[in-house]
C-alpha positions, 0 to 999 in steps of 0.5 A, a space after each residue: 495540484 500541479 505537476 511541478 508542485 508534485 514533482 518537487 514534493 516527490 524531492 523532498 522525500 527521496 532527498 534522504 536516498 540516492 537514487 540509483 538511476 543505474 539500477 534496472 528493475 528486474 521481474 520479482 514475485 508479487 504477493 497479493 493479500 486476498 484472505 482477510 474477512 470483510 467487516 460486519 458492516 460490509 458483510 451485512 450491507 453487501 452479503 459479501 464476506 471477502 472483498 477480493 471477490 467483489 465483481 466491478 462488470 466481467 471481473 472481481 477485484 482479485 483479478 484487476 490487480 493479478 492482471 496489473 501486475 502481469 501486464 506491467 512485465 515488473 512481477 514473476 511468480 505471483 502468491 496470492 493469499 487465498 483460502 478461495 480458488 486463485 486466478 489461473 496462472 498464480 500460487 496459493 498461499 492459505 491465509 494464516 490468522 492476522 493481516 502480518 501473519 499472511 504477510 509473513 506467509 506470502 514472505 516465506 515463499 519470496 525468501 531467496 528474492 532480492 525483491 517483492 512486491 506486496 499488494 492488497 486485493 481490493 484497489 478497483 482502478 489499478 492498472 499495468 501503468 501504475 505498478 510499472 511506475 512504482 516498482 521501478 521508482 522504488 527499485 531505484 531507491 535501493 532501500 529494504 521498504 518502499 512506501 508509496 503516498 499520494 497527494 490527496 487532492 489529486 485523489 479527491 480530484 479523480 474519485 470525488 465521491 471517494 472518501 480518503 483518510 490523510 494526514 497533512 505534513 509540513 510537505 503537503 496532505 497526503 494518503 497511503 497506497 496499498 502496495 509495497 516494494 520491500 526486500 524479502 531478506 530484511 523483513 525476515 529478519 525482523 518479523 518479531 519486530 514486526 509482530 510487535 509493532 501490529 500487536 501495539 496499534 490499539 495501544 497509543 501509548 505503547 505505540 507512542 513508546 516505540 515510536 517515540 514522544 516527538 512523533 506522538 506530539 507532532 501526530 497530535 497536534 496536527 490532528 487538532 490544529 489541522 496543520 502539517 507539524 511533522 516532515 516526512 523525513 522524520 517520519 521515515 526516521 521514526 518509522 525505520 527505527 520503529 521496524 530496524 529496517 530503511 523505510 522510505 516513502 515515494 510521491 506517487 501522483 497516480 491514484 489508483 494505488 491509493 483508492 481502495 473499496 473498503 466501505 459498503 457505499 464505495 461499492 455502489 459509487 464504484 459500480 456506477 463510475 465503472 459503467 460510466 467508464 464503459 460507455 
């Protein structure tokens, strides 16, 4: 995929958001989840129980992305949710009981920010680079939660071995990242919203109710036909009145945001590109 092709699919999703080019990002706290348990299968595969730990050579995954984000010079304070020792240099938070629920806990301490970012502790391959050029991208739009995305073929491209789930749209087929630019202040204010709408995601049809029948059918449809039904800006729609906040997604053409080890083969494939990266 090209550059062009990418650049103007970044367009049309921030078409929707002026993009405030006089809007300077400043270092804002970071919030890294590290205190969920691996699945069953991950644990009985690997002995491993908590990913975050998980050693690629003379570090663990829980340490490339602290280090990324104090290399980018975009983060001050960082929180890692943990109910294991944190790297030097950042702040435990104890996990609470669900994924929303460390969420909301790492918010807490980020309250009086007008910015935070939120990131999970399992992206092997992020780096300084890629957290600069999000985090200043998404303090541009200026909106309360800025999502990124990227085309999944340039992630199959780069990790062919990786395995990817996505989801074409009229725009193009694209893969979420694990890292997020929101307002502190704003998710704050809907945290029971927030609560709702995770209770809701085994509930298909409770979900389809929040988020509306036009959605639902185009999500449908576009699994069965395997044909993009839906555009973006109708999904940043559904999902701002969804949550009652600005919601926006953002092309990002790197993808090291959207590549996460997550299964027990993943390690092993992991593993071997990082040796060859070595030499």
């Amino acid at each position: 995929m090209s550059n062009r092709t990418v650049d103007r699919m970044r367009s049309n999703v921030t078409a929707s958001v002026v993009e405030r080019e006089d809007v300077r990002p400043v270092p804002c706290p970071a919030i890294v989840l590290a205190g969920g348990r691996a699945s069953p299968d991950f644990v009985r595969t690997t002995g491993i129980s908590n990913r975050a730990l998980i050693r690629l050579g003379n570090v663990t995954l829980l340490e490339i992305i602290v280090n990324a984000l104090n290399d980018s010079s975009m983060v001050s304070d960082i929180y890692v949710v943990t109910s294991d020792t944190p790297p030097d240099g950042t702040i435990q938070i104890d996990p609470a009981d669900s994924f929303v629920g460390n969420v909301l806990a790492g918010l807490d301490r980020c309250e009086s920010a007008e910015r935070a970012v939120i990131a999970t502790s399992d992206m092997p391959f992020v780096h300084a680079d890629a957290v600069r050029t999000f985090v200043t991208a998404a303090t541009r739009l200026d909106t309360d939660l800025v999502y990124p995305i990227t085309p999944v073929g340039i992630c199959r491209a780069s990790y062919p071995d990786l395995k990817r789930t996505a989801l074409a749209l009229r725009e193009g087929v694209f893969t979420g990242g694990n890292m997020v630019v929101v307002r502190p202040a704003a998710l704050q204010r809907i945290r029971g919203r927030i609560l709702e709408a995770y209770d809701a995601r085994k509930s298909p049809l409770r979900l389809a109710a929040m988020l509306g029948p036009g959605i639902t059918a185009g999500v449908l449809l576009t699994l069965i036909t395997r044909r993009g039904w839906l555009g973006l800006r109708r999904i940043e729609t559904a999902a701002s009145r969804l949550l009652r906040i600005d919601c926006r997604a953002l092309v990002i053409d790197d993808p090291v945001l959207a590549t996460d080890l997550d299964r027990p083969e993943d390690l092993e494939i992991i593993l071997k590109m990082k040796r060859e990266q070595a030499n």
